[in-house]
N, C-alpha and C positions, 0 to 999 in steps of 0.2 A: 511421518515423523520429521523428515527437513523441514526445513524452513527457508525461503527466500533471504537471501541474506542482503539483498540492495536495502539502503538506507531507507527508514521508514513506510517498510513494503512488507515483512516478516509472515508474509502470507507462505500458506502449503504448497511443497513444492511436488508436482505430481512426475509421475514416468511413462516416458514414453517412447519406446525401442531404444537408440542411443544419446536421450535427454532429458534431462527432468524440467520442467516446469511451472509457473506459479500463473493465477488467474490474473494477474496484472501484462501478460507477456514476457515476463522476464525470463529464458533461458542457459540451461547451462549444458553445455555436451559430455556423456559421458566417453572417458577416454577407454583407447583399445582395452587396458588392464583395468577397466575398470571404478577405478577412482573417478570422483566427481571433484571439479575444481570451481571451491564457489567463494576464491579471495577475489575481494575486489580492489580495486586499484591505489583508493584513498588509504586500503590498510596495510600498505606494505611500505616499507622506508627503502628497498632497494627493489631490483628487476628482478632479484631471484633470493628472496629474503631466507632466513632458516641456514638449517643445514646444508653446505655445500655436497659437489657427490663426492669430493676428497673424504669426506666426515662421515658422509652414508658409506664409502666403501670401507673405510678404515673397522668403521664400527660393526659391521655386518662381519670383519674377515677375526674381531674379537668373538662377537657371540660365536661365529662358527666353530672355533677351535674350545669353545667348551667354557674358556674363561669366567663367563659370568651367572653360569649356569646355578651356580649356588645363590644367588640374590633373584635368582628367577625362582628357583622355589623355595626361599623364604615369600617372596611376594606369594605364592598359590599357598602356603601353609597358614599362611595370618589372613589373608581373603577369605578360602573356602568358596568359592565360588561354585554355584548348582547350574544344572544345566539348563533349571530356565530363569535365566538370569539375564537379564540385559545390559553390554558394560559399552561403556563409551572409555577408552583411555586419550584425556588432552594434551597433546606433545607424548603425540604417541612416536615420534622420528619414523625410524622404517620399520616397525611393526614388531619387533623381536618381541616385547614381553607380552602383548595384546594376545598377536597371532599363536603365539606357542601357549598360551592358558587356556584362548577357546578350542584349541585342538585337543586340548588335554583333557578339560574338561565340560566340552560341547557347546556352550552359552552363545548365545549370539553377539559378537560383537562387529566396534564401530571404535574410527579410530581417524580422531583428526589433528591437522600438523600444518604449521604456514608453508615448510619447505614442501614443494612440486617433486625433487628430485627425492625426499625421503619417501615420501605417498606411493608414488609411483613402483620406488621398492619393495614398499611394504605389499602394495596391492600385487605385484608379480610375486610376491612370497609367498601372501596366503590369502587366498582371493575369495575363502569364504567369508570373510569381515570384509564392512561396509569401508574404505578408506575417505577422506573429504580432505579438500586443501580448503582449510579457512584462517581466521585469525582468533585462535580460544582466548587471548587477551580482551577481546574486545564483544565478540560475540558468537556462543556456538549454537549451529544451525540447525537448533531438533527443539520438537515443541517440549512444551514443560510436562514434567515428572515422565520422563522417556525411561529412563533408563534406571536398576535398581542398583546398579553398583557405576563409579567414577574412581578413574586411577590418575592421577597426577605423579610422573614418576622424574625425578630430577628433570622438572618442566617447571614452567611459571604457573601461577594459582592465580584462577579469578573464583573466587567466595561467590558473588552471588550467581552467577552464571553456575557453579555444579551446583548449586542449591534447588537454581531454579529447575534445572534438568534432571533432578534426582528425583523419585517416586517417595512417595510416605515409605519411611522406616528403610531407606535407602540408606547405601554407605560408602564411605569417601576413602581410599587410599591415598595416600600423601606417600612419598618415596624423599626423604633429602640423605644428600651427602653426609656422611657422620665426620666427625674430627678428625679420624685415622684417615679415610678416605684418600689414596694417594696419598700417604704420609711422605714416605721416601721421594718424591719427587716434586713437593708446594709444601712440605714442612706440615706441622697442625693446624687443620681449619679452623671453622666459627661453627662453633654449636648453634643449629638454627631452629633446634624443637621448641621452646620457650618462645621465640617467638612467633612460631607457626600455631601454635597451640592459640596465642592472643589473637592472633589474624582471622581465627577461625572460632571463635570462642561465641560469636552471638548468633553465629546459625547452626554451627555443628559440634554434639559431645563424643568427645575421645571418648575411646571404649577397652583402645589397647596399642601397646606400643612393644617393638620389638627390633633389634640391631642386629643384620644378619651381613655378617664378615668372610671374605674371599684373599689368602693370599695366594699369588701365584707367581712361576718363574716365568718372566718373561726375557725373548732372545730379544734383538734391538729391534728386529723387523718389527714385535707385538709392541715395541715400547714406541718406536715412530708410528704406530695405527694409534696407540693410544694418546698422543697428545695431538694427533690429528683431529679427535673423534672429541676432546673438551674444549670446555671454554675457559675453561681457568687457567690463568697466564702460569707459567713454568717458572720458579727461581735458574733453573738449570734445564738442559736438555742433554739427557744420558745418550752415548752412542752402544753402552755394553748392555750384555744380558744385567737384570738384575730382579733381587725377588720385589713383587708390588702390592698393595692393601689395598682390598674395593669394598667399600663400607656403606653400607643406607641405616641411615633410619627409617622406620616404616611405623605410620602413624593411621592408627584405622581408624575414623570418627562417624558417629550415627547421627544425621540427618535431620534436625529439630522439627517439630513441626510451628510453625509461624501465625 
């Protein structure tokens, strides 16, 4: 199911005790936890691109305390995901919504992310899914029609890359920010379905769409994890408790055939 990810090599990559490899000689070691690290050099704009571990830890100490628990099972309720399912989630960070769905509901998954330090969490979380450090902008490393479900969850979207790696009559979750999202602390976003919908409109038909909203009290410790944990610049930086809005839209689309 890998693939070679050096430039114009995209050959199979096999395993073997702690490496996998491709019939060209190109290898890659797999690390203690597990994960496979197959960025390569030309696809990275810094030494340690993605999420820093400031972001992975912030974010990890939100899921943990329950917070986002509700957008995690909207995501399983609008999926439905079977247990013999194969899900790839791209920008998957450190694994929270990947790792806690195949647990839930058995499916084999796989789960790749540019950040080393998100992977690396992810794989010491839940080490029965496949982890990968690549670049999913530019190319993810599993042969075509791998996998019958793809999650893109407040991550960037490459169209023909989940196209390619989705199986006939496979299906695409799409996760964005809703307008509410963080109201209280960046004002009202940008509604971004209309446009998501067009980006994806010549390989993939929506089938359903659903906005699944979280508010909670946060004290200042969860409200400094959470503007650690985005990217969207802050009007303000609150030091008190205060209540917060966590908003997706979730966008399910089925997989044309071409």
């Amino acid at each position: 199911m890998l693939l070679c990810p050096v430039r114009n090599c995209r050959r199979e990559l096999l395993r073997e005790d702690r490496r996998v490899f491709c019939s060209q000689g190109h290898s890659f070691d797999v690390a203690r936890s597990g994960y496979i690290n197959l960025l390569q050099p030309q696809e990275r704009r810094s030494k340690q691109p993605g999420d820093t571990a400031a972001a992975v830890a912030a974010r990890r100490r939100l899921h943990d305390q329950g917070i986002t628990a509700p957008l995690l099972n909207g995501i399983a309720e609008i999926l439905s995901p079977e247990s013999n399912d194969v899900v790839l989630d791209a920008g998957c960070g450190e694994g929270f919504y990947l790792g806690n769905l195949a647990q839930q509901f058995c499916f084999e998954g796989h789960g790749v992310d540019i950040s080393r330090t998100a992977i690396e969490a992810a794989a010491e979380r839940h080490p029965k899914c496949e982890w990968i450090v690549a670049n999913a902008d530019r190319f993810l490393p599993f042969s075509d029609q791998s996998f019958s479900i793809v999650m893109s969850i407040t991550a960037r979207m490459n169209v023909e890359e989940f196209h390619r790696v989705l199986k006939p009559g496979g299906h695409l979750l799409v996760a964005l920010p809703s307008p509410d999202d963080l109201i209280e602390l960046r004002g009202v976003g940008t509604d971004r379905v209309a446009r998501t919908l067009e980006t994806f409109a010549a390989k993939f038909k929506l089938i359903e769409t659903k906005r699944v909203t979280q508010s909670a009290e946060l004290d200042a410790t969860s409200i400094e994890d959470l503007l650690h944990s985005i990217y969207r610049p802050m009007t303000s930086k609150p030091s008190a408790a205060q209540r917060v809005t966590l908003s997706l839209d979730l966008l399910l689309f089925h997989a044309l055939a071409l």
